[in-house]
Structure formats: C-alpha cells, structure tokens
C-alpha positions in Angstrom: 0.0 0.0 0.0 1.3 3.4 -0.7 1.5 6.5 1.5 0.0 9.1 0.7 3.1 11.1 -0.1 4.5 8.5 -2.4 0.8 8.5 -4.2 1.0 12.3 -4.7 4.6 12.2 -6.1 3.6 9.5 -8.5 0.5 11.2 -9.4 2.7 14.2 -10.5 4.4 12.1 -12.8 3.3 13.0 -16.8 1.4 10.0 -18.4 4.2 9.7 -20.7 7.0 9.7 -18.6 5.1 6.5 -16.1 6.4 3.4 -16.6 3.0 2.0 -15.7 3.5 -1.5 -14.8 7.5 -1.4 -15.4 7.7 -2.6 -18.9 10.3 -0.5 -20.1 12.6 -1.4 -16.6 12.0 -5.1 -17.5 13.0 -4.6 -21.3 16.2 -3.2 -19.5 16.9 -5.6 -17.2 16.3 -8.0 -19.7 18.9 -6.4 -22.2 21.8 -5.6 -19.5 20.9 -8.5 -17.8 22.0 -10.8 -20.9 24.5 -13.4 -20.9 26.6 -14.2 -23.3 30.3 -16.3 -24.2 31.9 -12.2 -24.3 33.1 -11.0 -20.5 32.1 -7.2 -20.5 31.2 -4.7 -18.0 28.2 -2.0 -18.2 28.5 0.8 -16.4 24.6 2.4 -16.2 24.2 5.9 -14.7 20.6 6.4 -13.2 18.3 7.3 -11.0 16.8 6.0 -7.3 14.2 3.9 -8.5 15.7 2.5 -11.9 18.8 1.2 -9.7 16.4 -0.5 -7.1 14.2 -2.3 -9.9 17.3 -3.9 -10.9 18.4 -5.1 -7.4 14.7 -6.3 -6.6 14.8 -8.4 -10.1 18.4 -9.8 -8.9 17.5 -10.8 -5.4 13.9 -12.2 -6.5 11.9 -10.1 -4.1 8.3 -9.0 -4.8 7.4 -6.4 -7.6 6.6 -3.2 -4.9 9.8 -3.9 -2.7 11.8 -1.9 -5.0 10.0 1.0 -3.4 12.2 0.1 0.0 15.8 0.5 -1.7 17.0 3.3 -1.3 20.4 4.6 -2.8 22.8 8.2 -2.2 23.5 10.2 -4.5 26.6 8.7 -6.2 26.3 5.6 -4.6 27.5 2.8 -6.2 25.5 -1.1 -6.5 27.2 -4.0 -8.8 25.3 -6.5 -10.1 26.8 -9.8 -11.9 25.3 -11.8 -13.8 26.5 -15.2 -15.1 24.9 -18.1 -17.6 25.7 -20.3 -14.3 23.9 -19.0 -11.7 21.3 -16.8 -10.7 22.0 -12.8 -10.7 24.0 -11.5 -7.7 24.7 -8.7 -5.6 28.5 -7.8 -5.0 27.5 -4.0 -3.6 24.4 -2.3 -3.0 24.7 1.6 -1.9 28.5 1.8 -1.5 29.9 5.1 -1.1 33.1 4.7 0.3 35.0 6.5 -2.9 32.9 9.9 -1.8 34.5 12.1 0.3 33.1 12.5 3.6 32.6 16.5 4.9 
C-alpha cells in the first residue's frame, strides 16, 4: 500500500514519462541482464528507483519492494550476472569513494 506522499509524487508524474506496470525497466533488465560467451562490463548511470528495480529483479523479491531500496547520490551497486547461476549482488549503496565533509 502506498502513503500518501508517495501517491502524490507518483500522481505528479506525466502520463508519458510512467512506466506503468514497469515494462520499459524489465525490457532493461532484460537487455543488461544478458548473458553471453563475451566478459564485458556495463556501467549504467541512473536514478533511485531504476537502480532499485534492478536489485529487486536480482534478489527475486516481490514487484513493490523496489520502493524500500534506497540509494545516495553517487552511490554505487554492482550486479553480476553469469549463464551459471542466478544474478548477484557484489555492492548495493556503496559510497566509500565519496568524500566525507
């Protein structure tokens, strides 16, 4: 169930900037996500809620828990995946490279 204050920010969103449902974020997660014979690494800059879909997909939890992750500014989350196994989570919200004031 959603507050009320995360109801009014999502209602503020433009009907064609919603992601209703979260097609688009699954089409990504379903393109970074592949798995191939080539090693490579994809750095993706985003926002909050982009960077917590695709840690919710990785450790399986249900579709609204992406709502409880969240990241700093700068933070940095790695995700592997691998033809093997199952996607994991190497960092989530790390931001030991920032400087502290």
């Amino acid at each position: 169930m959603l507050s009320e204050q995360l109801r009014a920010f999502f209602g503020a969103v433009p009907a064609e900037q919603r992601d209703d449902g979260g097609a688009a974020l699954d089409r990504a997660i379903a393109a970074l996500g592949q798995v191939d014979d080539a090693d490579r690494r994809i750095l993706v800059v985003t926002h909050n809620f982009v960077i917590a879909g695709f840690v919710r997909n990785a450790v399986g939890a249900p579709p609204m828990r992406w709502m409880d992750l969240g990241t700093d500014n700068g933070a940095l989350t790695v995700l592997r995946y691998r033809a093997d196994r199952l996607p994991r989570l190497i960092a989530f919200n790390d931001t030991g490279h920032l400087a502290t004031l």
